[in-house]
N, C-alpha and C positions, 0 to 999 in steps of 0.2 A: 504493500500500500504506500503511496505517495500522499503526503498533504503539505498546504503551501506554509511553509514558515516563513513569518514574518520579519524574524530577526535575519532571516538571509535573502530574506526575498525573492525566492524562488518554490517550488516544490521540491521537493527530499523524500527519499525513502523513509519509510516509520520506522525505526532502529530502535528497540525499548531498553530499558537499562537494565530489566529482567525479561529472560528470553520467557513467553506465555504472558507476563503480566503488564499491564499499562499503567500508572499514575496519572490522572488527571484531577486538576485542579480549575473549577468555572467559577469567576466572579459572580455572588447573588446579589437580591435584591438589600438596597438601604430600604427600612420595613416603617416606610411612614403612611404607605397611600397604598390603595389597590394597585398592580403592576399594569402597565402598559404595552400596547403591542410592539412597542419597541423592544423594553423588557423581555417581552417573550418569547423574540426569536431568536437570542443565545439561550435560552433555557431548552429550547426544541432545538436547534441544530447540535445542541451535545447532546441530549437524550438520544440522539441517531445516532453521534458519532459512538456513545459509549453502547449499545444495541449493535452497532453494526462490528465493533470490536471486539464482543462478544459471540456473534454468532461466528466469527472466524473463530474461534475457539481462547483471546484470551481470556484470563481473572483481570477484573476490570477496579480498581479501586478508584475511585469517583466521589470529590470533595466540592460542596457548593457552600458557602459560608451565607450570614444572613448580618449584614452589618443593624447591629441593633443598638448603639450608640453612636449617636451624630446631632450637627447642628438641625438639621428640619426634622427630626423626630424628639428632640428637646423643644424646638416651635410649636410642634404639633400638639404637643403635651400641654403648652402654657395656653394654647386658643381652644384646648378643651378640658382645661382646668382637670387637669390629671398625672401621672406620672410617667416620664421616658421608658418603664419597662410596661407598663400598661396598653400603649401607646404598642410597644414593640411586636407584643405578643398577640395582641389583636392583629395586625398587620401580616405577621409569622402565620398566623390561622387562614388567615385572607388569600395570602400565595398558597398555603398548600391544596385550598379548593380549587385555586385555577390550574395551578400544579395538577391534580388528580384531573377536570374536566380536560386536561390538555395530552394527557394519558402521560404524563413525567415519570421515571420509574424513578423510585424514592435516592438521593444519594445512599453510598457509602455512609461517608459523615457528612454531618449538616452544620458545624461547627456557630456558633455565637461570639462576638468579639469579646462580648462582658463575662464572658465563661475562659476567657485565654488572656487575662490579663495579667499574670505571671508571666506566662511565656512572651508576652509583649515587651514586659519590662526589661526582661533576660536579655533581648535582643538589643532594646535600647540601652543597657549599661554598657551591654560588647560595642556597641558604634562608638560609646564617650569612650570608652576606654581605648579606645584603639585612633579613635583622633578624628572619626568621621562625622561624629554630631559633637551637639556643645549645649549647656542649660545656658537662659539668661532668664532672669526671673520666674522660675518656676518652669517655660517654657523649656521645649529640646527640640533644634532642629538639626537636622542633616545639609550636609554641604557637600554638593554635586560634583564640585571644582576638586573637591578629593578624591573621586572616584572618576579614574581616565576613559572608561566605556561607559561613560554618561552618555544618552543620548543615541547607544547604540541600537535597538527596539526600532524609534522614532525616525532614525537616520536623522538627524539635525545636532551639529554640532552645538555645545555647548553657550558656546557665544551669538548663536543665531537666536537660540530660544531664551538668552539672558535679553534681549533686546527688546521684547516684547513686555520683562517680566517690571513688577513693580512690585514695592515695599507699603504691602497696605497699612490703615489710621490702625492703631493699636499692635501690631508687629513688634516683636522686640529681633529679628532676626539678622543676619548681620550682609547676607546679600542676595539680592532679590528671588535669586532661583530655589534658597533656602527652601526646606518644606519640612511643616511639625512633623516631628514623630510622639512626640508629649504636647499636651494643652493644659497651662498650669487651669485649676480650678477658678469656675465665676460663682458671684454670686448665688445660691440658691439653684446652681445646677449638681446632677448629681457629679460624684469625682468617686477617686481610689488612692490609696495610701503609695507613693511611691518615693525610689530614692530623691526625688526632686521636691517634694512634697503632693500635696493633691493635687490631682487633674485627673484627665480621660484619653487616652490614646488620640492620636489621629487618623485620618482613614485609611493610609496606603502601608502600616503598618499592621493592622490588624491580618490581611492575607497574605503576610512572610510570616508572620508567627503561627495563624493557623495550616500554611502549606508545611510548615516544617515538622508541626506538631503532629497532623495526621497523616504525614505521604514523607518525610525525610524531607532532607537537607537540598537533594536533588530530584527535582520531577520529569513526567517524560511530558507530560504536554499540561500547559497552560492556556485556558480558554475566554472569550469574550466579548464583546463588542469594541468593532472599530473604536468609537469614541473613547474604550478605555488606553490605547496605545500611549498614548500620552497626556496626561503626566501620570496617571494610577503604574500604569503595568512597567512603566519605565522606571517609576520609583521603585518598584516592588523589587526591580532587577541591584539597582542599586545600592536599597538598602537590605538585601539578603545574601547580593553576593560578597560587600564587604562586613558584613557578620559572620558568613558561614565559609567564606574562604572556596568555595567551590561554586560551579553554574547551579542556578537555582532551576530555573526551565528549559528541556532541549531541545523543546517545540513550542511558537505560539502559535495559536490560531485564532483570527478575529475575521467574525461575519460583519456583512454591509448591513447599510440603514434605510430604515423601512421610509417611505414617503407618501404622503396622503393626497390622496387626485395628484399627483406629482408635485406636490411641496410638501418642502421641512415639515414635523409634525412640528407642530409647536403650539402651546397654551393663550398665546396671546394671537394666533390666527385663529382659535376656535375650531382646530382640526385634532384636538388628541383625543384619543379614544383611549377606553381602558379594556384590555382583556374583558370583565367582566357588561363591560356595556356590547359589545359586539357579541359576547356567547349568548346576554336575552336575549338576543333578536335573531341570530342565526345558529347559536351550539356552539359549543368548543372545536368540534372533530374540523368543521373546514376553518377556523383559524389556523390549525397545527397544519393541517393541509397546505394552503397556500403560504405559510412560513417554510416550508421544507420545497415547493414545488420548482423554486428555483437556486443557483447554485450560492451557497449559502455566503460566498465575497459579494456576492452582487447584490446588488441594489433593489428591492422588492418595492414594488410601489400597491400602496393600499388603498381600494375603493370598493362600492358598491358593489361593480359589476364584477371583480374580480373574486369577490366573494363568494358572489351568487354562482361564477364558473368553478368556483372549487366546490360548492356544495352540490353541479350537477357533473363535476368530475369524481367525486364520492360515488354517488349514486348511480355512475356506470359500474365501479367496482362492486356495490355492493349489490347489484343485479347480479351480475356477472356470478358472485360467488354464491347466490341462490336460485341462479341456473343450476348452476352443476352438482350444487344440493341437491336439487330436485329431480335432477337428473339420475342420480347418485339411489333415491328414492321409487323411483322408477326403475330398476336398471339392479335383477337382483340374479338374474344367470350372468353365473362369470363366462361360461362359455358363449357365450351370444356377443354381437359387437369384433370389429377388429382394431388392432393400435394405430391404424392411420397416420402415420410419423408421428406419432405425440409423442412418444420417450425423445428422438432426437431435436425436436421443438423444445421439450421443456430442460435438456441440454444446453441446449442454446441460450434460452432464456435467463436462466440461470447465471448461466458465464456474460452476457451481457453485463448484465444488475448488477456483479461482482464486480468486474471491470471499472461501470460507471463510480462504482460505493469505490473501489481501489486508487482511481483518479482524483483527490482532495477531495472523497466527499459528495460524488457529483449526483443529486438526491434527483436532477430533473433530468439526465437522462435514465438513472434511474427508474424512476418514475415511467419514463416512456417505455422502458423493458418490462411493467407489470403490466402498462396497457396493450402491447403486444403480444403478452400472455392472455390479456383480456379475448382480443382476435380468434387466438387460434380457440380459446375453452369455446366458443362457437361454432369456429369453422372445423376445425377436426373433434372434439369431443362432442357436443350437441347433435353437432348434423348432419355428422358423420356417424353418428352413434356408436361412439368405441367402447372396448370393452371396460368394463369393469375397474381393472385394475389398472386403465391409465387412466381411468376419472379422478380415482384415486389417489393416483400421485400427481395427477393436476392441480386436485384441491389441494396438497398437502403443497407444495411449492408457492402456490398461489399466500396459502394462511403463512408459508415461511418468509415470504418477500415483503407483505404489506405489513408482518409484524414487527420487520428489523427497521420497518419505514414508522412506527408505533400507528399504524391507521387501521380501519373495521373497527376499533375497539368498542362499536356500538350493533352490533349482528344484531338484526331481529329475530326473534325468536317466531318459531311457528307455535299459534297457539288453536287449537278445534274452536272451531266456533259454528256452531251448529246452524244458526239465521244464514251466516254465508254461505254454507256449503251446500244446504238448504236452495239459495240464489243461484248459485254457480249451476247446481246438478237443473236446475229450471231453464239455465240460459244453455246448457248443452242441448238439454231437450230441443227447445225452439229452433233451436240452429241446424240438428238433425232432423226438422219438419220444415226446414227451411223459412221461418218465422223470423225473419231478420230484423221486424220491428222491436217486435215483442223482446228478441235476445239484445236490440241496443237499449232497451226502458233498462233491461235489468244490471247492465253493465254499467247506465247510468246511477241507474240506484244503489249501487254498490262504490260507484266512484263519490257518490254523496258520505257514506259511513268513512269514506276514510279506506276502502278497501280495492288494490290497483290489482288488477286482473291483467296474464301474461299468458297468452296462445303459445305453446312448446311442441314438439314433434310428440317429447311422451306426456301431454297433456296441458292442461288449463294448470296454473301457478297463481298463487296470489298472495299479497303482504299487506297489511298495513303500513299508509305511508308514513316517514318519520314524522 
């Protein structure tokens, strides 16, 4: 497998630092507000990536941290007159519903910043001690100008990105690119007991100390959105690797940014949406759909209509796969039926998908190798009516491919329902009396309950619709 690292700026083979096993390490959410669809397509492009690392057979150890101390969840907490962990944990409940509707397989560990604040400090006495950060008033910041692959992640020399930087009102730091690792204590916010006195960590420390604490000193891939490259994930490089003396990650990967009718999301244009405002109105399943349908560097643009295409790009699949149920249902001589090329189709198909998932990730040609699967469960299994045991391993390829894509995770079930079948066996009748009025009254009347009726070689099919 090839994915593109960041730091080198090309694709590379996947080299693990344990042959079978992966470390990976994804940026979570800061847990002030419901998560956004921005949010939530590194949360679904690692769930694939660690799914699809998986099904090639490694042990996948998979850390998502939840920053749950910071400045807008201390705000959050004062305009709802309550407390920062109160605040946190509601928030923490909140991602795990979207999490679950988004079909997320739960991390490894799920670490907490306010749960690693030992291991924080540990980290930051090794920086003062060794010359790379410095206290002034309570405060500890890091300085970049000590550490010579500053800026390596980002490609931007040191002095390009000091140019831009400034020494904001209340800073005690001594030069502009500085960045807290310690925030001495305010007024009336919470703090913790440290060598510097009280305070609360900063942000880009908290995920060196929990990478270290659950995955070692050295990880094999590091994960997250574009916009964390700099300054988050380049700090992280800098202040882990002059603490721990060795590379901290030996792969990044960050996906693109999502854009709404083709602009920026943004709050002040009245285009952000939240995960949970887009699953009332259309589900979870085709959000996670159209975040993974294209390749996950690129640039996803969010609307309406693109919605609505992944909700009836679904629902070719999930015909598809209760065709060949039904098919499957029908269809109980093994001896009847021939294999019609389908083992060397689903051969193929197979080595497609792997290829595409082999090439960084590539979920949307991907994707076009399960709906080529789609093709043939028609054209050679259906209506070719093959045997038995290549429906079989149709379905079983078919439920293997869309589940490393984490999608169907909503199958309808078949349930008797006597009033329809009742309809159904009425509208066969008609139709074999050649009553073609009578048989569309009843097709209509069964398209009013909610019940979608499918003409099949071995019979009438029917679902309710989602």
């Amino acid at each position: 497998m090839k994915v593109y690292n960041t730091l080198v700026k090309e694709k590379v083979k996947l080299e693990t630092l344990e042959e079978g096993k992966v470390k990976i390490y994804a940026c979570g959410p800061t847990v002030y507000n419901l998560i956004h669809i921005g949010n939530a397509r590194p949360v679904c492009v690692f769930d694939v990536l660690r799914r699809y690392l998986e099904y090639k057979g490694y042990q996948v150890e998979f850390a998502q941290n939840f920053t749950d101390i910071d400045d807008k969840i201390i705000n959050r907490a004062k305009d709802e007159n309550t407390t920062y962990d109160v605040i946190a944990e509601k928030y923490i409940e909140e991602y795990k519903k979207d999490a679950r509707g988004l079909n997320i397989k739960d991390a490894t560990y799920h670490p907490k910043a306010t749960e690693n604040i030992d291991e924080i400090i540990d980290i930051i006495s090794t920086l003062v001690k060794e010359g790379y950060a410095y206290e002034v008033q309570g405060d500890v910041y890091f300085s970049p100008k000590k550490f010579d692959e500053y800026g390596k992640l980002s490609n931007q020399p040191l002095e390009d990105l000091e140019a831009g930087a400034r020494i904001m009102v209340g800073e005690t730091k001594r030069e502009p690119m500085d960045f807290a690792l310690w925030k001495a204590a305010k007024a009336g916010e919470p703090a913790w007991e440290s060598p510097w006195g009280q305070g609360r960590p900063g942000w880009h420390i908290e995920c060196s100390a929990m990478a270290r604490r659950y995955l070692g000193k050295t990880i094999d891939i590091h994960g997250g959105g574009q916009d964390l490259i700099f300054p988050h994930h380049e700090n992280e490089i800098a202040q882990s690797e002059c603490c721990n003396g060795v590379t901290f990650a030996n792969y990044w990967m960050h996906n693109g940014y999502i854009n709404i009718d083709n602009k920026k999301m943004s709050k002040s244009l009245g285009n952000f949406f939240t995960v949970r405002d887009v699953a009332e109105k259309y589900g979870y399943e085709p959000i996670r759909y159209l975040l993974i349908s294209a390749h996950y560097r690129s640039p996803i643009n969010y609307s309406v209509e693109m919605i609505e295409q992944s909700i009836a790009s679904l629902e070719r699949l999930y015909n598809a796969r209760e065709n060949l149920v039904f098919f499957l249902e029908k269809t109980e001589d093994e001896s009847k039926g021939t294999d019609t090329g389908v083992f060397e189709a689903l051969k193929k198909h197979k080595a497609s998908f792997m290829q595409a998932m082999d090439d960084d990730l590539n979920t949307a040609d991907a994707l076009a190798s399960v709906f080529e699967l789609v093709r043939d469960i028609y054209a050679l299994v259906i209506e070719k009516e093959a045997s038995r045991s290549a429906a079989e391993k149709t379905l079983a390829l078919f439920d293997e491919l869309t589940d490393v894509l984490g999608l169907l995770y909503n199958k309808r079930e078949a349930s008797p329902d006597e009033e329809v079948e009742k309809l159904i066996e009425q509208r066969n009748l008609a139709r074999a009396e050649k009553d073609w009025a009578k048989a569309d009254e009843i097709r209509d009347r069964l398209k009013a309950m909610g019940v979608v009726l499918e003409d099949t070689p071995q019979g009438v099919k029917w679902h309710k619709e989602h």
